[in-house]
GUBALO-239811 format. One record per residue (C-alpha): residue number from 1; x, y negated, z negated. Coordinates in steps of 0.001 Angstrom, whole numbers. Layout:
N
+-----+---------+---------+---------+
!   i !    east !   north !      up !
+-----+---------+---------+---------+
! NUM !       X !       Y !       Z !
...
+-----+---------+---------+---------+
END
This chain:
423
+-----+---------+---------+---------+
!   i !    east !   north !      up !
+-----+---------+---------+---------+
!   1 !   10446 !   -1346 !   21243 !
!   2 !    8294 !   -3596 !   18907 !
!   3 !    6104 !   -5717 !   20820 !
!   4 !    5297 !   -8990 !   18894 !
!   5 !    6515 !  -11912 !   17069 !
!   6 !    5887 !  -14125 !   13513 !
!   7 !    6507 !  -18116 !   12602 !
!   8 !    6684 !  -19662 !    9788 !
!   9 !    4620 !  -22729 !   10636 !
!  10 !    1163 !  -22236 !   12226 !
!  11 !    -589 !  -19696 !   13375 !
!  12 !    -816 !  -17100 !   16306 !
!  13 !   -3097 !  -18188 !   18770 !
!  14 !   -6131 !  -15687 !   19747 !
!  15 !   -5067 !  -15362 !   23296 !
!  16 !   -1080 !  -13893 !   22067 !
!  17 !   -2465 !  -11700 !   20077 !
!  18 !   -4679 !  -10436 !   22563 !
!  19 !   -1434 !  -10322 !   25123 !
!  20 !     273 !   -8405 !   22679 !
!  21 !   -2151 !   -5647 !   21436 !
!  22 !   -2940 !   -5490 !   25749 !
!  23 !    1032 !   -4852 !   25828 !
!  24 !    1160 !   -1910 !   22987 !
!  25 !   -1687 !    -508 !   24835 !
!  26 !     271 !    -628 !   27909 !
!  27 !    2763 !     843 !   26411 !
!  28 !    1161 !    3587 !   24650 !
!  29 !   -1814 !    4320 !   27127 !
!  30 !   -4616 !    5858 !   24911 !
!  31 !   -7398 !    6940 !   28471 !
!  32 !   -9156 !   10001 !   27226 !
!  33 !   -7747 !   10399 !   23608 !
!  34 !   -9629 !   10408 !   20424 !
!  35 !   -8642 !    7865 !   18587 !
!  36 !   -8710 !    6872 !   14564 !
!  37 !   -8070 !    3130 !   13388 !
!  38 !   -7529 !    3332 !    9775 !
!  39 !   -7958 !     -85 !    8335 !
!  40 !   -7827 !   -1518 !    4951 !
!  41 !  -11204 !   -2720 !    2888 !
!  42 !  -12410 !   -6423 !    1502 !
!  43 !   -9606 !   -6334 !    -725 !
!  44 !   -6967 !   -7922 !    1614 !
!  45 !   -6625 !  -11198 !    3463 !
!  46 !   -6796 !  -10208 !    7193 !
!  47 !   -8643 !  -10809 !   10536 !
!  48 !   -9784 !   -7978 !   11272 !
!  49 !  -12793 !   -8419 !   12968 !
!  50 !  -10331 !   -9879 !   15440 !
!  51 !   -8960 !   -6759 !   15875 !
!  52 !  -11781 !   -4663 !   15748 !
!  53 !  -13395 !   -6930 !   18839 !
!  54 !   -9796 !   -6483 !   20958 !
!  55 !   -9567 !   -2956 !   20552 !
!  56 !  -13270 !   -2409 !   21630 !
!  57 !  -12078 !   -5033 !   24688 !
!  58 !   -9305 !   -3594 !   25154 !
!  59 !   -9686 !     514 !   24824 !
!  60 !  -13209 !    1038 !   24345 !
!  61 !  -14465 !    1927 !   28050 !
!  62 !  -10782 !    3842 !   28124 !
!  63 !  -10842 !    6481 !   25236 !
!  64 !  -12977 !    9481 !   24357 !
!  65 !  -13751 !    8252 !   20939 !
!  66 !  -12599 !    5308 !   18891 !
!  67 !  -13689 !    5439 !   15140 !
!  68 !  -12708 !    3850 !   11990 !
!  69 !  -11257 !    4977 !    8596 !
!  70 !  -10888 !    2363 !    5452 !
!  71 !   -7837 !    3151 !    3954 !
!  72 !   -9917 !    3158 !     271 !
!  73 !   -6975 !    4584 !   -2135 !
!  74 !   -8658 !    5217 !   -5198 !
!  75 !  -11322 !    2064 !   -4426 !
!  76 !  -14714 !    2100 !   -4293 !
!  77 !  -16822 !    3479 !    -873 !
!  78 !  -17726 !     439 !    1096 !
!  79 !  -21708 !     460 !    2035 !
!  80 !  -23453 !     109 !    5326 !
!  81 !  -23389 !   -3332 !    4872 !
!  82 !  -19997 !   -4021 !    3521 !
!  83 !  -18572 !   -2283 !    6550 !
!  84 !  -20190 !   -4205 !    9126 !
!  85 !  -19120 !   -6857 !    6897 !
!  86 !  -15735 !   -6152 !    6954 !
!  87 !  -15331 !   -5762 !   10759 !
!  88 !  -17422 !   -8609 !   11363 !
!  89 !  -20454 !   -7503 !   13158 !
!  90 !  -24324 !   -8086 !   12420 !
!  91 !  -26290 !   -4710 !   11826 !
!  92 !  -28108 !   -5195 !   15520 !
!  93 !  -24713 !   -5002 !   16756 !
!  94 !  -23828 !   -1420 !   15237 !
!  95 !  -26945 !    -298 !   16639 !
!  96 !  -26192 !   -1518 !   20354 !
!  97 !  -23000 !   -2533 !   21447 !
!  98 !  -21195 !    -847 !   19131 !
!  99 !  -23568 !    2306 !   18762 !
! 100 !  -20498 !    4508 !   19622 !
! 101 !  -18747 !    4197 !   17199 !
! 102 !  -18197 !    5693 !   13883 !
! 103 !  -16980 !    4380 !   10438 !
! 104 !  -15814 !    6312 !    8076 !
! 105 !  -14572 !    6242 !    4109 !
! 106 !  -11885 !    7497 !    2609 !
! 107 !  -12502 !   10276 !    -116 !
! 108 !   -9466 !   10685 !   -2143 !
! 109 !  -10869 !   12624 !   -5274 !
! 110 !  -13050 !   15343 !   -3165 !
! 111 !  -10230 !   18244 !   -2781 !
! 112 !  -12795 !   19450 !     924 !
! 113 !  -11669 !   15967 !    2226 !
! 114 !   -7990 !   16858 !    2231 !
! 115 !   -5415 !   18663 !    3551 !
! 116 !   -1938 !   19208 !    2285 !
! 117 !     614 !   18503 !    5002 !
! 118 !    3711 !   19237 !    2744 !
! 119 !    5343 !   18956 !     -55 !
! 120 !    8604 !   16673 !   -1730 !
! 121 !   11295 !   18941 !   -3598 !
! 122 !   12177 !   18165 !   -6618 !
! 123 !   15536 !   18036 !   -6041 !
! 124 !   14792 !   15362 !   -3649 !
! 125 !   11864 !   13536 !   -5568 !
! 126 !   15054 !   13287 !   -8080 !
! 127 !   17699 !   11627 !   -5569 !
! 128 !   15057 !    9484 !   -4370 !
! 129 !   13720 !    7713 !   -7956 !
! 130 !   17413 !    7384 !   -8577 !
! 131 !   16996 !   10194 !  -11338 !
! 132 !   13966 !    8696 !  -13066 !
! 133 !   11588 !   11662 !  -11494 !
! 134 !   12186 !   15358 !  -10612 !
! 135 !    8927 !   16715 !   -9601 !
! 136 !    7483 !   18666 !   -6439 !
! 137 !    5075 !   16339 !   -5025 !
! 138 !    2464 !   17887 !   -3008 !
! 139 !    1567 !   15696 !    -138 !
! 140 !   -2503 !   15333 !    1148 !
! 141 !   -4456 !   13179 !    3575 !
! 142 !   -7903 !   12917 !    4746 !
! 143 !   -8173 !   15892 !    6705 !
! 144 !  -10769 !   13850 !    9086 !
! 145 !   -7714 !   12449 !   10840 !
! 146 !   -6664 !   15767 !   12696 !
! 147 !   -9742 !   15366 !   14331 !
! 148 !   -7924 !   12659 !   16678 !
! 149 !   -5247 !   12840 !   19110 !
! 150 !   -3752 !    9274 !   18210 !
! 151 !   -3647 !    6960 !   15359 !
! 152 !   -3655 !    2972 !   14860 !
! 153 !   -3114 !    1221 !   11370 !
! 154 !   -3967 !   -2216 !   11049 !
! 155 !   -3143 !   -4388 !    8020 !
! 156 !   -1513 !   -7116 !    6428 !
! 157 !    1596 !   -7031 !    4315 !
! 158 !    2049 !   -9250 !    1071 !
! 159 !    4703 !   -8606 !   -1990 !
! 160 !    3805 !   -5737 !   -4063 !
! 161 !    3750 !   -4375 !   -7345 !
! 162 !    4337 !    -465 !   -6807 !
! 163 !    5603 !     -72 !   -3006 !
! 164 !    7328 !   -3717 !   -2990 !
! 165 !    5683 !   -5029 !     196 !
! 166 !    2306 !   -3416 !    1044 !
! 167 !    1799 !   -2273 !    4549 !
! 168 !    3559 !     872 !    7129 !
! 169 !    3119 !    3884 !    5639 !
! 170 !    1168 !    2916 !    2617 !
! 171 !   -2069 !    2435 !    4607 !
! 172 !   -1564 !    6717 !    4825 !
! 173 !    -294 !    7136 !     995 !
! 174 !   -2480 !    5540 !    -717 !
! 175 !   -4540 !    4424 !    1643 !
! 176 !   -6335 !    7793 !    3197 !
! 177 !   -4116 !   10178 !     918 !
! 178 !   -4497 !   12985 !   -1623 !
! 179 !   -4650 !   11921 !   -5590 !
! 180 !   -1211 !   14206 !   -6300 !
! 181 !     760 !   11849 !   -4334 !
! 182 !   -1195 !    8379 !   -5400 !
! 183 !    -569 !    8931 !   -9097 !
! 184 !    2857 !    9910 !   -8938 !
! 185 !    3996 !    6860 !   -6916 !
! 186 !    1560 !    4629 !   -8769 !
! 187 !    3521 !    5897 !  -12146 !
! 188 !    7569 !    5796 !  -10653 !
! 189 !    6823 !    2019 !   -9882 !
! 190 !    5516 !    1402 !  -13282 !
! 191 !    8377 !    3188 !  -14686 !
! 192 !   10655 !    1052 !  -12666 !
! 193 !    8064 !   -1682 !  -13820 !
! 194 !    6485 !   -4512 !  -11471 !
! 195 !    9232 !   -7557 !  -11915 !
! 196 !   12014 !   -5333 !  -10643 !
! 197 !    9765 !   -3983 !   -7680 !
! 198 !    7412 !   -6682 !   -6712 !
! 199 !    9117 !   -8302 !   -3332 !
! 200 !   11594 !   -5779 !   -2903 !
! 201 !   11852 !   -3989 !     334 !
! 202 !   13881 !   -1499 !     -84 !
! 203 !   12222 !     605 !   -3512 !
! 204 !   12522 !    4262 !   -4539 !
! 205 !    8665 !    3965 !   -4237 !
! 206 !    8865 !    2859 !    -588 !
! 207 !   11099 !    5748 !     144 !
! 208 !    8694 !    8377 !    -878 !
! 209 !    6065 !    6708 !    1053 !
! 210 !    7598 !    7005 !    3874 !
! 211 !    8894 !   10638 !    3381 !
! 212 !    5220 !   11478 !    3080 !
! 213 !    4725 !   10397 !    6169 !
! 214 !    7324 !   12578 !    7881 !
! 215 !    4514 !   15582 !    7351 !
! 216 !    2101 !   13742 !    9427 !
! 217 !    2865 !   15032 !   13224 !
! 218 !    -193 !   12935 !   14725 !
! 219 !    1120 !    9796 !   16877 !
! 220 !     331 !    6132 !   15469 !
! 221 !     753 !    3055 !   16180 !
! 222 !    1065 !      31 !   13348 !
! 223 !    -352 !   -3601 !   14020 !
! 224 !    1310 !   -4887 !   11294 !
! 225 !    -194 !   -8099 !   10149 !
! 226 !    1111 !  -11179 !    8022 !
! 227 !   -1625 !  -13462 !    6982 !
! 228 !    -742 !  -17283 !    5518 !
! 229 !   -3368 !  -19631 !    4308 !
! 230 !   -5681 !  -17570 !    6174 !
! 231 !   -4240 !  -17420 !    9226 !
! 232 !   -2332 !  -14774 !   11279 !
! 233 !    1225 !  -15959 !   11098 !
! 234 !    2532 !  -12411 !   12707 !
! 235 !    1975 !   -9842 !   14517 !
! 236 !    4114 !   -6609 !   14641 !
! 237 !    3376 !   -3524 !   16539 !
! 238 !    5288 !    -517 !   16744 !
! 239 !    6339 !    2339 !   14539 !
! 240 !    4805 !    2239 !   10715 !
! 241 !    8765 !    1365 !    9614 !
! 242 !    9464 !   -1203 !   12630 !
! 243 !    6442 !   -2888 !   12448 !
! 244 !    6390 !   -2815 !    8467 !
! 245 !   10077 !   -4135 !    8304 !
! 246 !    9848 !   -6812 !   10420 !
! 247 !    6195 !   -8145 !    8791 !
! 248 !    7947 !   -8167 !    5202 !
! 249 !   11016 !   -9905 !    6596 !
! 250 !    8385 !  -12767 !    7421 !
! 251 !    6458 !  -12048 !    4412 !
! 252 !    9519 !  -12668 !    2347 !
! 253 !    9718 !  -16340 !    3688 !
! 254 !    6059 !  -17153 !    3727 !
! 255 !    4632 !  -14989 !    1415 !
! 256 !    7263 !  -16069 !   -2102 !
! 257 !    6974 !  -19316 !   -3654 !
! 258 !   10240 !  -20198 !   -5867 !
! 259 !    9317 !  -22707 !   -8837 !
! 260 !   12552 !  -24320 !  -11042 !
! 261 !   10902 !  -23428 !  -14191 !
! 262 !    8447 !  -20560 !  -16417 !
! 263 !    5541 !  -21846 !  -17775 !
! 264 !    4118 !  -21057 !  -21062 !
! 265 !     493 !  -21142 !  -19894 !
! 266 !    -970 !  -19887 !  -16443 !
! 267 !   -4304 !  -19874 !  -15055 !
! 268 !   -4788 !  -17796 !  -11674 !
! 269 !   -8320 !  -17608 !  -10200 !
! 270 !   -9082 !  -14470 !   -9007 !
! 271 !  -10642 !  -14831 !   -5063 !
! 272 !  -14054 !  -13348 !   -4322 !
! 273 !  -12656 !  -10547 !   -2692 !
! 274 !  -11270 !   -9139 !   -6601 !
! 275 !  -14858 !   -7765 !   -8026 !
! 276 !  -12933 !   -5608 !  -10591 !
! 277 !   -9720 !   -6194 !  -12770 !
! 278 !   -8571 !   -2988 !  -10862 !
! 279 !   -8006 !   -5305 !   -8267 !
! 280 !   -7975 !   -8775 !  -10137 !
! 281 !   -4689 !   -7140 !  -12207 !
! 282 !   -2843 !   -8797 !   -9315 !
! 283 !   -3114 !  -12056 !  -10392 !
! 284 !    -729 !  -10961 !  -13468 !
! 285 !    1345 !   -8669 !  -11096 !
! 286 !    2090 !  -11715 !   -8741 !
! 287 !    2264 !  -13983 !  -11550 !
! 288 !    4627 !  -12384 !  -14111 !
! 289 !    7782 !  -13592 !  -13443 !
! 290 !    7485 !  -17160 !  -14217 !
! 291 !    5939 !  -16776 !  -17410 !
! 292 !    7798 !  -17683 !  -20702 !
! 293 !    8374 !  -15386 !  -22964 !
! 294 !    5529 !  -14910 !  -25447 !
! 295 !    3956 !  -17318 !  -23052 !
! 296 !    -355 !  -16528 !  -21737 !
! 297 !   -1992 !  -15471 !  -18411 !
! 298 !   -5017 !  -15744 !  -17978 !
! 299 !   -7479 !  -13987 !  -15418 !
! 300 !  -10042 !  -16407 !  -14076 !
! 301 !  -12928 !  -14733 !  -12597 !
! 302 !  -16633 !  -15375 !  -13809 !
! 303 !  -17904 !  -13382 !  -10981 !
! 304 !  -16169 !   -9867 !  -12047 !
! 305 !  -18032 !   -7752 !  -14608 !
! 306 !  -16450 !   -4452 !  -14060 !
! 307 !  -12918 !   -3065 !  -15301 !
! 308 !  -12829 !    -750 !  -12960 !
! 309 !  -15863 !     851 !  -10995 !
! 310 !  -13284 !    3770 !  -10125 !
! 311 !  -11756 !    4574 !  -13379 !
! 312 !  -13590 !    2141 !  -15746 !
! 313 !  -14278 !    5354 !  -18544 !
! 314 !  -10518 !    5916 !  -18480 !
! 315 !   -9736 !    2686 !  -19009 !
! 316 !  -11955 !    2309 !  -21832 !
! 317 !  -10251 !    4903 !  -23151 !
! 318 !   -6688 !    4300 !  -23189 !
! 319 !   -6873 !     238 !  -23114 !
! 320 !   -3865 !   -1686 !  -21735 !
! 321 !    -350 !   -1332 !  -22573 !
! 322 !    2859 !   -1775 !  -22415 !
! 323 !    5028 !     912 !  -20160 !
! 324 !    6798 !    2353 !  -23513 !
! 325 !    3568 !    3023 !  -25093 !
! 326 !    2816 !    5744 !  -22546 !
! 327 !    6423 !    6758 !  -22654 !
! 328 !    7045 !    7366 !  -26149 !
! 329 !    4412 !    9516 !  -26357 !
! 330 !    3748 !   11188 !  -22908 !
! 331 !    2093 !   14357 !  -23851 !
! 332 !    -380 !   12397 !  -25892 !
! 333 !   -1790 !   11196 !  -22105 !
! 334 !   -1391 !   14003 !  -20509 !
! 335 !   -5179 !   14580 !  -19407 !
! 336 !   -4947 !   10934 !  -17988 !
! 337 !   -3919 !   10778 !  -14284 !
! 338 !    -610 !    8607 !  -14234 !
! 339 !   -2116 !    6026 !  -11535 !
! 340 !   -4377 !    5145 !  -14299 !
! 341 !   -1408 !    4283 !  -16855 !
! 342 !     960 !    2714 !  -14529 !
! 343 !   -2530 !      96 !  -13718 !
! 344 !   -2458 !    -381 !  -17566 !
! 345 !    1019 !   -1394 !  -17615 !
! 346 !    1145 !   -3483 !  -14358 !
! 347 !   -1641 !   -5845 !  -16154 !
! 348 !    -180 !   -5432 !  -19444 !
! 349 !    3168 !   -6340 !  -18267 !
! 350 !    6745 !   -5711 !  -19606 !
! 351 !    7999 !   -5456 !  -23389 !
! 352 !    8050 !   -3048 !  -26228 !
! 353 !    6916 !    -313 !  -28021 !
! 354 !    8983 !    -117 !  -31321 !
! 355 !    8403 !    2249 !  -34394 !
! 356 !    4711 !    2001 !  -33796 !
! 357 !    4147 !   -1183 !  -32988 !
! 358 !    3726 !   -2819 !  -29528 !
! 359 !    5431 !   -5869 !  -28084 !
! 360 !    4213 !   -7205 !  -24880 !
! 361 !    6329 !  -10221 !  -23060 !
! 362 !    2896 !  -12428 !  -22100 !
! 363 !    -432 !  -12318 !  -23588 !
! 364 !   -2897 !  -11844 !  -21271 !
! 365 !   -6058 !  -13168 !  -21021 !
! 366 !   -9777 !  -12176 !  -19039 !
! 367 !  -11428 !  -15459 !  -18311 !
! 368 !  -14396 !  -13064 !  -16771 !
! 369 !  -18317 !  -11520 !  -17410 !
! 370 !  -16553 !   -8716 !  -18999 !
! 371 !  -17520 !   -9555 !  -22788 !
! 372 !  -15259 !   -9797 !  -25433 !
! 373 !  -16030 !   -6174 !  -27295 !
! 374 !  -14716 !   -4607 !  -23878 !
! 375 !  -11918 !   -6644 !  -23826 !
! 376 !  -10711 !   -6039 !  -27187 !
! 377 !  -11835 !   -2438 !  -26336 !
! 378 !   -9428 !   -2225 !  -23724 !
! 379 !   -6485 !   -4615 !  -25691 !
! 380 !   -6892 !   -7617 !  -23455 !
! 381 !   -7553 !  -11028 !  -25036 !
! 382 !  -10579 !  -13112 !  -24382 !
! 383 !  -11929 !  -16666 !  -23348 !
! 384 !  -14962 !  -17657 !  -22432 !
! 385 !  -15018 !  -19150 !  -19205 !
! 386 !  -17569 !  -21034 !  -19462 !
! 387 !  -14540 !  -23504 !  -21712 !
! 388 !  -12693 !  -23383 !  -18504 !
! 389 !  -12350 !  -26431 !  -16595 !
! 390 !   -9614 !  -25784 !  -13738 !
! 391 !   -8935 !  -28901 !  -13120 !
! 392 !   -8147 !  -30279 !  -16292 !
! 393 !   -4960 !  -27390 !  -16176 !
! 394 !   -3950 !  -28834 !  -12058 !
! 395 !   -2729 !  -31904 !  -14304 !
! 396 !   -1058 !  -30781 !  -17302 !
! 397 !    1994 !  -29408 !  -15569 !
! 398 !    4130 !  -31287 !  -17548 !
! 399 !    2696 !  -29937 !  -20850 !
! 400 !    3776 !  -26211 !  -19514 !
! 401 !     694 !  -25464 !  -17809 !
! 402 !     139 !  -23825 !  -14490 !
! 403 !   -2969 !  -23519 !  -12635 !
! 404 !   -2629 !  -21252 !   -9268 !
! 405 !   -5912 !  -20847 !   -6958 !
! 406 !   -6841 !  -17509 !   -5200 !
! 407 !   -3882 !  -15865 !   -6867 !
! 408 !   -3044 !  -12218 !   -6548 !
! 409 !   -1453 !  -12285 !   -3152 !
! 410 !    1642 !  -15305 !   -3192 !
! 411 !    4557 !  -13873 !   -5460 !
! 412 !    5846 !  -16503 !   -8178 !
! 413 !    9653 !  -16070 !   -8751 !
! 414 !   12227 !  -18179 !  -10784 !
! 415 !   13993 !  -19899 !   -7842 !
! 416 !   17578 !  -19299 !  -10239 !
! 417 !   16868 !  -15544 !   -9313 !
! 418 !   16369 !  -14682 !  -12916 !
! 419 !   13542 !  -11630 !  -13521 !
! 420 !   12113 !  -11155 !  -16749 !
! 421 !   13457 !   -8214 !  -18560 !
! 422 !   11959 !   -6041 !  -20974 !
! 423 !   12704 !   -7611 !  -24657 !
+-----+---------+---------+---------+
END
């Protein structure tokens, strides 16, 4: 039975989420198991200090161990710091009240940090992808986790680029999982490309997801988040596909905003929390769909500096591009994981690649430190943003200018229904 509830206007007060996560535990006593909370890192909107404080209330006298995992991906390790950060507690604190506990980071490209669970036919990878893939996908996690008798995921879920609503089973895959299964999923949404998938519950991508997780025999328990302005507006806890369901049902009404018309000119300033246009690249992803055709995005950020700290060299050398640039020519990027291309296209965006010569839909911008040799390095335009002024875009709407703050997590969509296509 999923224990919790969401609204649409205001927030979840402290004391019912408390009452529900005291319920689930209730419900799913935890006394004398190890348990694992795998959470996500800096990179999402979500309280989870709050949770991090309730659980310790809540289960920490009661269980034989209670550690933590950040579901990583392919992203950067957190430091010492950053963690205590992210859970919301001062370094004194780590050292007393919370001495018992453990924190851990995901290592997704060191082969002793895995375990294979399983593996996806191909004959299945094909009826899944609707035909697009037929592949055996070999299926890893972080082998740390069969250390524990129980698991809890906590996270929010916003629209999506690859899986179509983040959250359930992607905090496993990619979150904590093996780079086999990360790149192929990464590539099959590109293929299926980011306006068709973004906000879309039910994806090919999603399915595999969640067929990955049928390998994983370890209980778990999701506390499945959906964050609005800042605030929790849900709470979900239950199964990983309960829990997720009903959190992108309510992200689907709070987390899509419809506008009448494209715009030929878009500013979104990337939030804080985006140091890298790994993560940054979802201001375009979220922001896509209500561009004009031949229209610009631009990628506000003076604070990132990095492409990627992951899989910046890559980058460098393959540049952004459209999806039929890799496709045309596969072989020719063979030695480059496919997670990598399908992050080219995503910020790229849709168009063509036609007798040589490349097409995007929207010219995209890096309003960013990252000079402009990289960015022409990498086939992204340039402004200094230092010419910027933010404000001066908030009231030029009527010229075809759009300026959205902290973008990269609210989806933009035509409110006539109409997605972009590939020209």
């Amino acid at each position: 039975m999923l224990i919790g509830k969401g609204i649409t206007r205001g927030s979840l007060p402290d004391e019912t989420v408390r009452e529900f996560c005291a319920q689930a535990f209730e419900k799913h006593p935890l006394r004398n198991k190890r348990v694992l909370v795998i959470i996500p890192d800096h990179t999402r909107t979500a309280p989870i200090p709050l949770f991090f404080k309730l659980f310790h209330e809540l289960i920490g006298d009661q269980v034989a161990k209670l550690d933590y995992l950040v579901a990583l991906g392919t992203h950067p390790p957190l430091s010492e710091a950053k963690l205590m950060q992210l859970v919301g507690i001062t370094k004194e604190e780590r050292h007393s009240k919370y001495a018992n506990i453990d924190f851990y980071n995901h290592q997704w490209d060191d082969p002793a940090a895995l375990e294979t669970i399983g593996r996806i036919g191909a004959e299945e990878i094909e009826f899944i992808s609707n035909g697009l893939m037929r592949e055996e996908v070999p299926v890893a996690l972080n082998k740390h986790i069969f250390e524990y008798d129980h698991l809890l995921l906590v996270g929010p879920t916003f629209p999506h680029e690859v899986v179509g609503f983040s959250g359930g089973n992607k905090y496993l895959f990619p979150g904590i999982g093996g780079p086999d299964i990360i790149h192929f999923f990464h590539w099959l949404g590109a293929v299926i490309t980011n306006p068709v998938i973004n906000g879309t519950k039910d994806t090919p991508v999603r399915r595999v997801v969640d067929k990955a997780a049928t390998f994983l025999k370890i209980p778990r328990l999701f506390f499945s988040l959906v964050v609005f302005r800042e605030k929790l507006s849900g709470l979900f806890i239950g199964s990983p596909e309960e829990a997720w369901l009903a959190a992108a049902d309510l992200s689907s009404k709070l987390h899509i905003v419809y506008v009448d018309k494209s715009f030929h000119k878009v500013l979104g300033i990337a939030p804080e929390m985006y140091d890298e246009i790994w993560t940054a690249g979802k201001v375009m992803y979220k922001l896509e769909p209500i561009i004009a055709d031949g229209g610009e995005l631009i990628i506000y950020g003076p604070h990132i500096k990095e492409v990627s700290f992951t899989h910046g060299k890559l980058i460098d050398q393959i540049g952004y591009h459209v999806r039929d640039y890799f496709l045309s020519r596969m072989d020719h990027f063979s030695h480059i994981p496919r997670g990598i291309l399908a992050h080219s296209t995503h910020v790229k965006g849709i168009g063509r690649f036609v007798n040589g010569r490349e097409e995007p839909r929207v010219n995209v911008f890096l309003a960013t430190g990252i000079p402009k040799t990289r960015c022409e390095q990498i086939n992204l335009g340039y402004i200094n943003p230092a010419e910027i002024d933010p404000d001066d875009w908030a009231n030029r709407e009527a010229e075809g200018y759009l300026l959205v703050r902290k973008a990269g997590e609210m989806l933009y969509r035509l409110a006539d229904g109409t997605v972009p296509e590939i020209i």
